[in-house]
N, C-alpha and C positions, 0 to 999 in steps of 0.2 A: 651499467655504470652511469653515475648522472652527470648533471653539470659540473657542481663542485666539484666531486673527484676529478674528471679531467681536465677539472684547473687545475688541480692538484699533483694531477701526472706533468701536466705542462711545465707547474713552476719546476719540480723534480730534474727534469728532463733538464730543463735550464739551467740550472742552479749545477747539475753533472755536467756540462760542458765547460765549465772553468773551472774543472778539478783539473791538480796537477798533473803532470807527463809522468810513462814512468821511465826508466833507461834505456827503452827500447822505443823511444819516442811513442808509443802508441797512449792515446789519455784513456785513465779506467774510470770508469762510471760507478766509483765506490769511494769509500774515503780513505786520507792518506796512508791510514794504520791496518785499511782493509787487505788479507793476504788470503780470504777466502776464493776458491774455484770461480773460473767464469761460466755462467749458465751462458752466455753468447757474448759474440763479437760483431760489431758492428761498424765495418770501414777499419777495422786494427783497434776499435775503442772496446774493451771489456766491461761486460756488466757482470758485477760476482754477484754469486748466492748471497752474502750478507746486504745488499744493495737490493737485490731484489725482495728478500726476506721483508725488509724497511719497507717497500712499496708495495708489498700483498697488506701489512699491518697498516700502513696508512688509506688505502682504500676499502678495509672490511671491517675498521674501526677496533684493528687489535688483533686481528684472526692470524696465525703462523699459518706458512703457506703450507704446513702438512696436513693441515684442515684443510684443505681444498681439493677438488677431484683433480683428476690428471686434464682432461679439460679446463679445468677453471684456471689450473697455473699455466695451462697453453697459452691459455686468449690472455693471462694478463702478461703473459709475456711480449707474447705477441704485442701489444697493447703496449709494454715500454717502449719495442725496438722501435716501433712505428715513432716515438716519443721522441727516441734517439736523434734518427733518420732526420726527422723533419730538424731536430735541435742544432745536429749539424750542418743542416742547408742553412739556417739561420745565421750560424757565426760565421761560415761559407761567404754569406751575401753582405753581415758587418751588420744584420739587423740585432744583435748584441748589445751593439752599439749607438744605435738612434740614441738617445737621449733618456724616449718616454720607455722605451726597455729596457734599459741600463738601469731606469730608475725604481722599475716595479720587481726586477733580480734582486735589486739591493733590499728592497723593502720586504720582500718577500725571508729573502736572507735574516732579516733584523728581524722579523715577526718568527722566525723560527728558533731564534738564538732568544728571546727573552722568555719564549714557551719554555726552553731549556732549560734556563736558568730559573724558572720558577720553579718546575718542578724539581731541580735538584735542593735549590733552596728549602723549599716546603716539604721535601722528603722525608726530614725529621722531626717535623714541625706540626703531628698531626692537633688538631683542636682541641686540647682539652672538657672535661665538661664541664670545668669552671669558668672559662673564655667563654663557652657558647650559654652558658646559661646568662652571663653576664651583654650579651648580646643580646639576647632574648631581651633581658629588663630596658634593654638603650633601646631597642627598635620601639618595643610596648609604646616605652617612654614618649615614643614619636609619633601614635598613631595617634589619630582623631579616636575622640572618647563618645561623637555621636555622628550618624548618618544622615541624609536629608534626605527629602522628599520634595522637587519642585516641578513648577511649571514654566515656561518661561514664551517671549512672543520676543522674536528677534526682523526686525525691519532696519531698513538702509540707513535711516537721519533720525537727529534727533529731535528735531518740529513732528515729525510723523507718533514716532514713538512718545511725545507726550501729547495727541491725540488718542495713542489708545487707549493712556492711562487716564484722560477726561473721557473716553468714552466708560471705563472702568467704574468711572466713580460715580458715572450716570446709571449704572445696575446692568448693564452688559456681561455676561458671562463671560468668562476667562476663558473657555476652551472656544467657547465660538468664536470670540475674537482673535486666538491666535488660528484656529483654522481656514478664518480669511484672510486674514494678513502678515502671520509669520515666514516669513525667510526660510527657515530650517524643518528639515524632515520630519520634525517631531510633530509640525503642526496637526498631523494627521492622527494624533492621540491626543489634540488639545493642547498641545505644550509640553507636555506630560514628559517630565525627564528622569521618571523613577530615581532611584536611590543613588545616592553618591556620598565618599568625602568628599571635603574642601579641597584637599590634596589634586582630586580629579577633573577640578576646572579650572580656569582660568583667575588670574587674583583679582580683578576686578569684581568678577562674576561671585568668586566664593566669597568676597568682603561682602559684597550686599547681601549673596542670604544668611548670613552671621548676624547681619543688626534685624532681621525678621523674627515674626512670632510665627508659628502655625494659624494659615487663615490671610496675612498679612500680603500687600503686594508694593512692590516700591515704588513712590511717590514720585520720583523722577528717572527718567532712561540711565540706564547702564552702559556705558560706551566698554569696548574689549575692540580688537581686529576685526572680529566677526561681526561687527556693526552693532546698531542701538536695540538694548535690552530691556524687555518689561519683566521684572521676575516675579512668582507667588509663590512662596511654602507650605506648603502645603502640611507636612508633620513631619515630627525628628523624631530617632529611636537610638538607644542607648549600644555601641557598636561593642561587642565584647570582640578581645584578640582571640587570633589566632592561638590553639595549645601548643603547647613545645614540643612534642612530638607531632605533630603535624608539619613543623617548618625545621627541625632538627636539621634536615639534608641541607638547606636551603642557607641554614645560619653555618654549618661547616664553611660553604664556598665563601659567606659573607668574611671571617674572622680570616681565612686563608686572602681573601685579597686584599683585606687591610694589613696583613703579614705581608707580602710581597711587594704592597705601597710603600710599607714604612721601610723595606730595605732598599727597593730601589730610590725612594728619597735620599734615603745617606750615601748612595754613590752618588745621587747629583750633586748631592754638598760638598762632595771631599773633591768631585771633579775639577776641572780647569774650562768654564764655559764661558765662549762670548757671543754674545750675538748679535749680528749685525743685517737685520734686516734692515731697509731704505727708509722705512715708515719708523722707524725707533731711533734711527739717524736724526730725521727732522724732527720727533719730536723732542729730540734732548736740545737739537740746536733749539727748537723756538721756547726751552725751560730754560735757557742761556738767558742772563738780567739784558736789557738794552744796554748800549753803549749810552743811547740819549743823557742829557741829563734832566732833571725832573721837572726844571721850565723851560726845556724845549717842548714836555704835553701839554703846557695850558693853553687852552684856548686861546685865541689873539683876541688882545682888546680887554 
Protein backbone atom coordinates (compact mmCIF):
# COMPACT_ATOMS: atom_id res chain seq x y z
CA UNK A 1 0.00 0.00 0.00
CA UNK A 2 1.63 3.45 -0.58
CA UNK A 3 1.59 6.84 0.72
CA UNK A 4 -1.44 8.17 -1.00
CA UNK A 5 -3.58 5.44 -0.14
CA UNK A 6 -2.81 5.61 3.48
CA UNK A 7 -3.75 9.15 3.30
CA UNK A 8 -6.43 7.98 1.95
CA UNK A 9 -7.43 5.41 4.56
CA UNK A 10 -6.48 8.08 7.11
CA UNK A 11 -8.87 10.70 5.57
CA UNK A 12 -11.72 7.56 5.49
CA UNK A 13 -11.11 6.65 8.83
CA UNK A 14 -11.66 10.46 9.79
CA UNK A 15 -14.21 11.41 8.02
CA UNK A 16 -16.09 7.66 9.76
CA UNK A 17 -15.79 9.06 13.09
CA UNK A 18 -18.40 11.99 12.71
CA UNK A 19 -20.89 9.70 11.44
CA UNK A 20 -23.98 9.54 13.06
CA UNK A 21 -25.05 7.27 16.41
CA UNK A 22 -27.15 4.68 15.96
CA UNK A 23 -29.98 3.84 18.84
CA UNK A 24 -27.88 1.82 20.47
CA UNK A 25 -25.49 4.66 20.97
CA UNK A 26 -22.72 2.69 19.26
CA UNK A 27 -21.35 5.11 15.88
CA UNK A 28 -21.21 2.89 12.69
CA UNK A 29 -18.55 3.44 10.34
CA UNK A 30 -20.92 3.31 7.18
CA UNK A 31 -23.47 5.77 5.99
CA UNK A 32 -26.56 6.92 7.31
CA UNK A 33 -28.78 4.76 4.90
CA UNK A 34 -26.12 1.83 5.27
CA UNK A 35 -28.19 -1.48 6.77
CA UNK A 36 -25.41 -3.71 5.37
CA UNK A 37 -23.82 -6.72 7.97
CA UNK A 38 -20.88 -5.65 10.09
CA UNK A 39 -17.59 -7.27 8.94
CA UNK A 40 -16.11 -5.98 12.68
CA UNK A 41 -16.69 -3.88 15.60
CA UNK A 42 -14.39 -1.76 16.92
CA UNK A 43 -15.00 -0.23 20.81
CA UNK A 44 -19.18 -0.90 19.91
CA UNK A 45 -18.31 1.19 16.35
CA UNK A 46 -19.44 -1.16 13.35
CA UNK A 47 -17.71 -1.31 10.12
CA UNK A 48 -20.38 -2.92 7.44
CA UNK A 49 -19.60 -4.81 4.30
CA UNK A 50 -20.84 -1.82 2.25
CA UNK A 51 -18.09 0.60 3.96
CA UNK A 52 -15.70 -1.73 3.70
CA UNK A 53 -16.75 -2.78 -0.02
CA UNK A 54 -16.08 1.49 -0.51
CA UNK A 55 -12.55 1.15 0.94
CA UNK A 56 -11.08 -2.17 -0.99
CA UNK A 57 -12.58 0.08 -4.47
CA UNK A 58 -10.81 3.24 -3.22
CA UNK A 59 -7.51 1.61 -2.54
CA UNK A 60 -7.25 -0.85 -5.76
CA UNK A 61 -8.54 1.84 -7.99
CA UNK A 62 -12.12 0.18 -8.41
CA UNK A 63 -11.33 -3.58 -7.65
CA UNK A 64 -14.72 -5.19 -5.50
CA UNK A 65 -13.35 -6.84 -2.68
CA UNK A 66 -14.35 -10.35 -4.16
CA UNK A 67 -11.44 -9.96 -6.32
CA UNK A 68 -9.20 -10.08 -3.80
CA UNK A 69 -7.68 -13.24 -2.03
CA UNK A 70 -8.81 -14.23 1.46
CA UNK A 71 -5.59 -12.53 2.66
CA UNK A 72 -5.68 -9.47 0.80
CA UNK A 73 -9.27 -8.71 2.32
CA UNK A 74 -7.47 -9.86 5.85
CA UNK A 75 -4.78 -7.17 5.83
CA UNK A 76 -7.16 -4.62 4.35
CA UNK A 77 -9.19 -5.12 7.05
CA UNK A 78 -6.91 -5.34 9.30
CA UNK A 79 -5.52 -2.07 7.86
CA UNK A 80 -9.03 -0.23 8.44
CA UNK A 81 -9.52 -1.39 12.17
CA UNK A 82 -5.94 -0.16 12.88
CA UNK A 83 -7.53 3.10 10.90
CA UNK A 84 -10.43 3.09 13.26
CA UNK A 85 -8.46 2.56 16.61
CA UNK A 86 -6.12 5.22 16.02
CA UNK A 87 -9.32 7.59 14.70
CA UNK A 88 -10.81 7.05 17.96
CA UNK A 89 -7.93 7.83 20.08
CA UNK A 90 -7.92 11.00 17.98
CA UNK A 91 -11.54 12.30 18.86
CA UNK A 92 -10.69 10.62 22.39
CA UNK A 93 -7.70 13.32 22.85
CA UNK A 94 -10.05 16.38 20.93
CA UNK A 95 -7.38 16.16 18.09
CA UNK A 96 -10.65 16.42 15.89
CA UNK A 97 -10.66 19.45 16.87
CA UNK A 98 -7.28 21.52 16.64
CA UNK A 99 -8.17 23.74 14.20
CA UNK A 100 -5.36 22.60 11.45
CA UNK A 101 -7.54 18.97 11.60
CA UNK A 102 -10.83 20.21 11.67
CA UNK A 103 -9.86 22.14 8.76
CA UNK A 104 -8.20 19.32 6.43
CA UNK A 105 -11.82 16.78 7.50
CA UNK A 106 -13.63 19.65 6.12
CA UNK A 107 -11.68 19.90 3.05
CA UNK A 108 -11.15 16.55 2.60
CA UNK A 109 -15.06 16.29 2.92
CA UNK A 110 -15.62 19.13 0.24
CA UNK A 111 -13.00 17.53 -2.28
CA UNK A 112 -15.06 14.42 -2.11
CA UNK A 113 -18.52 15.91 -2.37
CA UNK A 114 -17.53 17.88 -5.68
CA UNK A 115 -15.85 14.65 -7.21
CA UNK A 116 -19.51 13.50 -6.56
CA UNK A 117 -21.23 15.74 -8.03
CA UNK A 118 -19.22 15.81 -11.06
CA UNK A 119 -19.61 12.67 -11.71
CA UNK A 120 -23.24 12.49 -11.15
CA UNK A 121 -23.45 15.65 -13.30
CA UNK A 122 -21.33 14.34 -16.20
CA UNK A 123 -23.01 10.93 -16.06
CA UNK A 124 -25.29 11.85 -18.82
CA UNK A 125 -23.31 14.11 -20.36
CA UNK A 126 -20.90 11.96 -22.35
CA UNK A 127 -18.92 14.19 -25.28
CA UNK A 128 -20.22 14.02 -28.29
CA UNK A 129 -18.28 13.83 -31.47
CA UNK A 130 -19.28 17.11 -32.55
CA UNK A 131 -18.05 18.82 -29.05
CA UNK A 132 -14.74 17.13 -29.26
CA UNK A 133 -14.16 17.69 -32.78
CA UNK A 134 -15.04 21.19 -32.33
CA UNK A 135 -12.41 21.19 -29.48
CA UNK A 136 -9.85 19.86 -31.57
CA UNK A 137 -10.26 23.04 -34.11
CA UNK A 138 -10.11 25.58 -30.67
CA UNK A 139 -7.11 23.80 -29.20
CA UNK A 140 -5.31 23.68 -33.13
CA UNK A 141 -6.52 27.14 -33.28
CA UNK A 142 -4.12 27.85 -30.08
CA UNK A 143 -1.02 26.17 -31.04
CA UNK A 144 2.05 27.80 -32.27
CA UNK A 145 2.17 27.14 -36.17
CA UNK A 146 6.26 26.84 -35.88
CA UNK A 147 8.99 25.52 -33.40
CA UNK A 148 12.28 27.18 -32.68
CA UNK A 149 15.71 26.30 -32.40
CA UNK A 150 17.98 28.37 -30.04
CA UNK A 151 20.91 29.13 -28.25
CA UNK A 152 21.12 31.20 -25.48
CA UNK A 153 24.12 32.63 -22.83
CA UNK A 154 22.30 33.62 -19.53
CA UNK A 155 24.69 35.68 -16.95
CA UNK A 156 23.75 37.68 -13.55
CA UNK A 157 23.79 41.70 -15.08
CA UNK A 158 23.20 43.46 -17.65
CA UNK A 159 26.69 45.60 -18.21
CA UNK A 160 28.03 41.88 -18.33
CA UNK A 161 25.56 40.51 -20.76
CA UNK A 162 26.26 43.40 -23.16
CA UNK A 163 29.96 42.49 -22.95
CA UNK A 164 29.22 39.21 -24.39
CA UNK A 165 27.21 40.60 -27.13
CA UNK A 166 30.51 43.13 -28.08
CA UNK A 167 32.43 40.18 -27.67
CA UNK A 168 29.75 38.55 -30.24
CA UNK A 169 30.16 41.03 -32.63
CA UNK A 170 33.98 40.85 -32.54
CA UNK A 171 33.67 37.01 -34.18
CA UNK A 172 33.69 35.01 -30.92
CA UNK A 173 31.67 31.92 -31.30
CA UNK A 174 28.41 31.63 -29.69
CA UNK A 175 28.95 28.29 -28.14
CA UNK A 176 32.36 29.12 -26.78
CA UNK A 177 31.18 31.98 -25.19
CA UNK A 178 28.30 30.66 -23.59
CA UNK A 179 30.43 27.68 -22.37
CA UNK A 180 32.56 30.13 -20.43
CA UNK A 181 30.23 32.35 -19.09
CA UNK A 182 26.73 31.06 -19.05
CA UNK A 183 24.80 30.58 -15.81
CA UNK A 184 22.56 27.70 -17.00
CA UNK A 185 23.22 24.04 -17.64
CA UNK A 186 22.89 24.16 -21.10
CA UNK A 187 26.15 25.88 -21.35
CA UNK A 188 27.59 22.66 -21.71
CA UNK A 189 26.07 22.18 -25.25
CA UNK A 190 26.91 25.77 -26.05
CA UNK A 191 23.78 27.20 -25.21
CA UNK A 192 22.03 24.94 -27.29
CA UNK A 193 18.42 24.81 -26.09
CA UNK A 194 16.95 22.48 -28.99
CA UNK A 195 13.37 22.86 -30.01
CA UNK A 196 10.60 24.72 -28.20
CA UNK A 197 7.18 26.72 -28.67
CA UNK A 198 6.92 30.10 -27.39
CA UNK A 199 4.33 28.70 -25.26
CA UNK A 200 7.46 26.93 -23.38
CA UNK A 201 9.45 29.82 -22.16
CA UNK A 202 9.10 32.69 -20.58
CA UNK A 203 7.37 36.03 -22.35
CA UNK A 204 10.18 38.02 -22.35
CA UNK A 205 12.35 35.16 -23.60
CA UNK A 206 9.89 33.96 -26.36
CA UNK A 207 9.28 37.85 -27.45
CA UNK A 208 12.95 38.25 -28.40
CA UNK A 209 13.09 35.05 -30.50
CA UNK A 210 9.97 36.20 -32.47
CA UNK A 211 11.59 39.39 -33.68
CA UNK A 212 14.79 36.93 -34.80
CA UNK A 213 15.79 35.53 -38.23
CA UNK A 214 17.68 32.07 -38.35
CA UNK A 215 21.42 33.06 -37.76
CA UNK A 216 20.40 36.23 -35.83
CA UNK A 217 21.42 37.00 -32.15
CA UNK A 218 19.96 39.87 -29.93
CA UNK A 219 21.60 43.06 -29.98
CA UNK A 220 20.82 43.91 -26.52
CA UNK A 221 20.45 41.58 -23.12
CA UNK A 222 17.13 40.02 -22.25
CA UNK A 223 16.28 40.43 -18.76
CA UNK A 224 13.40 37.51 -17.47
CA UNK A 225 13.86 36.24 -13.26
CA UNK A 226 16.51 34.08 -14.42
CA UNK A 227 18.81 36.89 -15.14
CA UNK A 228 20.33 38.69 -18.38
CA UNK A 229 19.87 37.00 -21.57
CA UNK A 230 21.90 36.74 -24.93
CA UNK A 231 19.69 34.77 -27.23
CA UNK A 232 20.69 33.18 -31.06
CA UNK A 233 18.13 31.28 -33.43
CA UNK A 234 19.39 29.28 -34.81
CA UNK A 235 16.29 27.75 -37.26
CA UNK A 236 12.33 27.34 -37.25
CA UNK A 237 10.38 24.53 -38.49
CA UNK A 238 6.89 24.49 -39.60
CA UNK A 239 4.97 22.45 -36.22
CA UNK A 240 2.09 20.40 -37.58
CA UNK A 241 -0.62 19.31 -34.71
CA UNK A 242 -1.21 16.65 -33.12
CA UNK A 243 -4.13 13.92 -35.10
CA UNK A 244 -7.37 13.58 -33.56
CA UNK A 245 -7.17 10.34 -32.75
CA UNK A 246 -4.11 10.61 -31.14
CA UNK A 247 -5.41 13.32 -28.39
CA UNK A 248 -9.19 12.03 -28.68
CA UNK A 249 -8.90 10.71 -24.80
CA UNK A 250 -7.40 13.80 -23.90
CA UNK A 251 -10.03 16.14 -25.49
CA UNK A 252 -12.89 13.97 -23.80
CA UNK A 253 -11.59 15.01 -20.27
CA UNK A 254 -10.97 18.64 -21.80
CA UNK A 255 -14.82 19.22 -22.97
CA UNK A 256 -16.11 17.22 -19.60
CA UNK A 257 -14.24 19.87 -17.54
CA UNK A 258 -15.35 22.78 -19.23
CA UNK A 259 -18.95 21.04 -18.66
CA UNK A 260 -18.56 20.82 -14.99
CA UNK A 261 -16.94 24.58 -15.05
CA UNK A 262 -19.90 26.02 -16.67
CA UNK A 263 -22.22 24.25 -14.15
CA UNK A 264 -20.52 24.87 -11.12
CA UNK A 265 -20.30 28.63 -12.37
CA UNK A 266 -24.11 28.98 -12.36
CA UNK A 267 -24.29 27.78 -8.76
CA UNK A 268 -21.91 30.43 -7.86
CA UNK A 269 -24.18 32.93 -9.60
CA UNK A 270 -27.49 31.93 -8.21
CA UNK A 271 -25.58 31.57 -4.87
CA UNK A 272 -25.64 34.12 -1.83
CA UNK A 273 -21.73 34.99 -1.60
CA UNK A 274 -19.91 37.55 0.49
CA UNK A 275 -16.65 37.89 1.24
CA UNK A 276 -15.09 39.31 3.62
CA UNK A 277 -11.47 38.96 3.76
CA UNK A 278 -9.29 41.87 5.67
CA UNK A 279 -7.24 42.73 2.57
CA UNK A 280 -10.74 43.38 0.48
CA UNK A 281 -12.02 45.43 3.63
CA UNK A 282 -9.21 47.93 3.17
CA UNK A 283 -9.14 47.85 -0.17
CA UNK A 284 -12.83 48.98 -0.75
CA UNK A 285 -12.14 51.45 2.29
CA UNK A 286 -9.08 53.07 0.46
CA UNK A 287 -11.63 53.06 -3.24
CA UNK A 288 -13.91 55.28 -0.73
CA UNK A 289 -13.52 59.19 -2.46
CA UNK A 290 -11.74 61.39 0.36
CA UNK A 291 -13.68 63.44 2.64
CA UNK A 292 -10.86 66.15 1.62
CA UNK A 293 -11.89 68.77 -0.50
CA UNK A 294 -9.89 69.40 -3.72
CA UNK A 295 -7.94 72.45 -2.26
CA UNK A 296 -7.08 70.94 0.59
CA UNK A 297 -4.40 68.78 -2.16
CA UNK A 298 -2.83 71.69 -3.56
CA UNK A 299 0.35 72.17 -2.77
CA UNK A 300 0.94 75.41 -0.41
CA UNK A 301 1.96 78.46 -1.81
Amino acid sequence: MNYSRILLLAGLAGLASCQPKTDGGNANLSTPSDTSAAVATVNGTNITQNFFDQYIKAITNGKASSELSQEQRTQALDNLIRAQVVGQQAVKDGIDKVPETAALLELTRLNVLQQAVAEKYLKDKKPTEQELRAEYETQVSQLSKQEYHAKHILVATEPFAQKVIDRLGKGEKFEDVAKKESMDSSKDNGGDLGWFTPDKMVKPFSDAVLTLKPGEYTKKPIQTQYGWHVIELVETRDLQPPAYDNVRQRLEQVVQAKKIKAYTDDLERTAKIEKKLPEEKKAAADAKPADAKPDDKKPNG
